[in-house]
N, C-alpha and C positions, 0 to 999 in steps of 0.2 A: 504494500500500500504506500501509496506515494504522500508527501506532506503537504497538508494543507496549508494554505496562503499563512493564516495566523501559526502558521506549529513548523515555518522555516528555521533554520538557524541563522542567528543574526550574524550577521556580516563580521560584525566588529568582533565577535567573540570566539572563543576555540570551537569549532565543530562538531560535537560532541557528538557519535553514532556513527560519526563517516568517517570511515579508515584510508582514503584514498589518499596518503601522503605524498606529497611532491618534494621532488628533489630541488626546482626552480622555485619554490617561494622557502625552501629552509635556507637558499643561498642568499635573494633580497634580505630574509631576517638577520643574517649573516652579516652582510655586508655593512647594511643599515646600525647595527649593532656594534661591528666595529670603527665606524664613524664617530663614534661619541668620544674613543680616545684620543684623537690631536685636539680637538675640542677642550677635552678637559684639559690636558697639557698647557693650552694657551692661556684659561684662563685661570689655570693654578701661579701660571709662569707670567701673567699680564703680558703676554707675546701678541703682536699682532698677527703675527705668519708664525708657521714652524719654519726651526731654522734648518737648509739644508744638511746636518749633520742627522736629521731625525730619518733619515732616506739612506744615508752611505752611510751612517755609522749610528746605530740607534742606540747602542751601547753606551757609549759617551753622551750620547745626548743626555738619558738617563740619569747618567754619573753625573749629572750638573745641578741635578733637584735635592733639595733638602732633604733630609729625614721627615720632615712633615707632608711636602709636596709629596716626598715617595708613596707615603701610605695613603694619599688620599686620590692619588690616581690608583694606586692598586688595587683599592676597596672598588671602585667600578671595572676595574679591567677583570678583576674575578668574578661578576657579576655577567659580563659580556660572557668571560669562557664558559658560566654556567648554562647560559642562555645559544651561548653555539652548542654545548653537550645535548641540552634538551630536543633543540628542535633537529637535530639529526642523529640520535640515538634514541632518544626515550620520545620524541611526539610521534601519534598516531597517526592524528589527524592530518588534513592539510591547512596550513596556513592561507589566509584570505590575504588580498591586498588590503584590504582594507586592517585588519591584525596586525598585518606587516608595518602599515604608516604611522597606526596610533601606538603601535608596542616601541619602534625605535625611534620613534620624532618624542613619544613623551616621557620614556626613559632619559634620553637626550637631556630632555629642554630642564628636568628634576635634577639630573645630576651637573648639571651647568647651573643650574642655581642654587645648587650645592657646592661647586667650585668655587662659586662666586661667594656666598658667606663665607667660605674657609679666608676668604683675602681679608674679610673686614674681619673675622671673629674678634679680636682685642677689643673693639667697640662693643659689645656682644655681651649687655650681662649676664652673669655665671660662668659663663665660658672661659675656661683655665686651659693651656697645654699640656696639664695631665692628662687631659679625658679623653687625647688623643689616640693614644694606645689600648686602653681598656674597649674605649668605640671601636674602634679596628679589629681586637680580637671579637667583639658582639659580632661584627661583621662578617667576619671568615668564618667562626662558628656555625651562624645561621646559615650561610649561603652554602657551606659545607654539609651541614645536616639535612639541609633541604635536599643537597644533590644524590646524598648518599641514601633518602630513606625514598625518594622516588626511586633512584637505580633498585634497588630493593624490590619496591612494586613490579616494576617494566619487567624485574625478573620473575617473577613468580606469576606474572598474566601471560609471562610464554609460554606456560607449562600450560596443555591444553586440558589438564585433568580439572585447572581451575576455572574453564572459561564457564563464563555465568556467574560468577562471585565475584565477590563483593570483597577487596581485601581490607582486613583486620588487623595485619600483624605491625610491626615495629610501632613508630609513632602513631599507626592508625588506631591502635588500640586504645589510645590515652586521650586523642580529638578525632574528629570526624574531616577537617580538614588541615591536616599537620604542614601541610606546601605555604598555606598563606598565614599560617602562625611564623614560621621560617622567616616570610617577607617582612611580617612585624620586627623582629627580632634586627636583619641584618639591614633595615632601613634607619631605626633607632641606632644602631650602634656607629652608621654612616654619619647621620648627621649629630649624633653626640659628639663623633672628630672634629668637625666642620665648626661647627657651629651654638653644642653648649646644649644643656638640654633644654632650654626654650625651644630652638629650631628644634631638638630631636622629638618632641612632643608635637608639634605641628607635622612635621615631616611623617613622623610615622602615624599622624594621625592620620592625614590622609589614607595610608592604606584600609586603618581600622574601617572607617569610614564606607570606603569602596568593599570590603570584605561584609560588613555590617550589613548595607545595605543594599547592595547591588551582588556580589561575587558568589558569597555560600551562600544566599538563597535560594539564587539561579542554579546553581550546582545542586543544589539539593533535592531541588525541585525536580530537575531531570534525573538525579540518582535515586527518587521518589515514584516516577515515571517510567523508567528502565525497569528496575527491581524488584517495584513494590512491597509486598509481606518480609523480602528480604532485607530490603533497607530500613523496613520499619523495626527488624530486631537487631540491625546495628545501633539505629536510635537509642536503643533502648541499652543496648551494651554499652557504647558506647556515648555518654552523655553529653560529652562538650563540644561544641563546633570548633572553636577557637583557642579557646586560655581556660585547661583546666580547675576548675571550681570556681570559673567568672562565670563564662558563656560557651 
């Protein structure tokens, strides 16, 4: 049976049912994704252009940034590699143009406006360059655990003895969506570097936000719809969407 007009998948969002994965829109995501680094670079470095050594010798280039600049390009460049990992080992689906424009122009346009409080933070009340480090490890941690407990998933939905289920196991066991608890986590910890935790309380609120009321509803809603009686005894296992014993 074919979908009706109201019961498409929206453009903007992951595909959710259609396995048809392409190779040409995980490369735009690709590509798109790696844009954001000379970006950051510039505006960590108040550069107008990259300078040609970032071409013939990127090593050096590198070796020219501070210990602070280093970690606050780095916090988005592992961000990107997690984001090349996913959509060409672990996504199903196919990515839309339209995924593709809003996932790398508005990752982009966040973490350039995060570049950008890292310049002023000293004006930034609360914000000390202790919190540089500690933010950074929230950072790798989260974007780390996120990668490692989706790889986790991808492996256990190969096994065909599981298809039909609903997986349970590592952080599934503890929230119902442990990927955008992760996002909370290594978003906070980015702009704790940046910007103090004022910014990091905005910054991540945003995702709350998006996740609140937009992300795992919709997500639920379809793994409600897929599933049925079976996802209503994960509910029930499993109680939290989010932050165990919050929400």
């Amino acid at each position: 049976m074919s979908l009706s007009k109201e019961q498409k998948p929206d453009p903007w969002s992951i595909q959710r049912g259609n396995y048809a994965w392409s190779p040409t829109s995980a490369f735009f995501f690709t590509l798109g994704r790696l844009l954001t680094l000379p970006v950051q670079y510039m505006i960590l470095t108040k550069s107008t252009t990259l300078p040609l050594s970032a071409f013939s010798n990127p090593a050096a280039t590198l070796s020219s940034l501070t210990f602070s600049q280093t970690l606050l390009l780095a916090m988005p460049a592992y961000a990107v590699l997690k984001h090349i990992y996913w959509a060409w080992f672990l996504m199903r689906e196919p990515l839309t143009s339209h995924f593709v424009t809003f996932a790398t122009f508005g990752d982009m346009g966040f973490e350039a406006l995060t570049s950008y409080v890292s310049t002023i933070a000293p004006s930034i009340p609360y914000w000390s360059p202790s919190l540089l480090v500690p933010g950074a490890v929230l950072n790798f941690v989260g974007i780390t655990t996120e990668l490692l407990s989706e790889t986790q998933r991808a492996a256990w939905k190969k096994d065909k003895r599981n298809e039909g289920k609903v997986y349970t196991g590592s952080l599934w066991g503890y929230v119902r969506n442990p990927s955008y608890t992760c996002n909370v986590i290594f978003s906070f910890g980015y702009a704790l570097a940046a910007g103090g935790p004022l910014y990091a309380m905005f910054y991540s609120g945003i995702y709350v936000c998006n996740f609140f009321f937009n992300a795992v509803p919709g997500l639920e809603a379809y793994m409600r719809g897929k599933y049925g009686k079976q996802w209503e005894a994960v509910e029930k296992k499993v109680r939290w969407r989010l932050f165990p014993g919050i929400y």
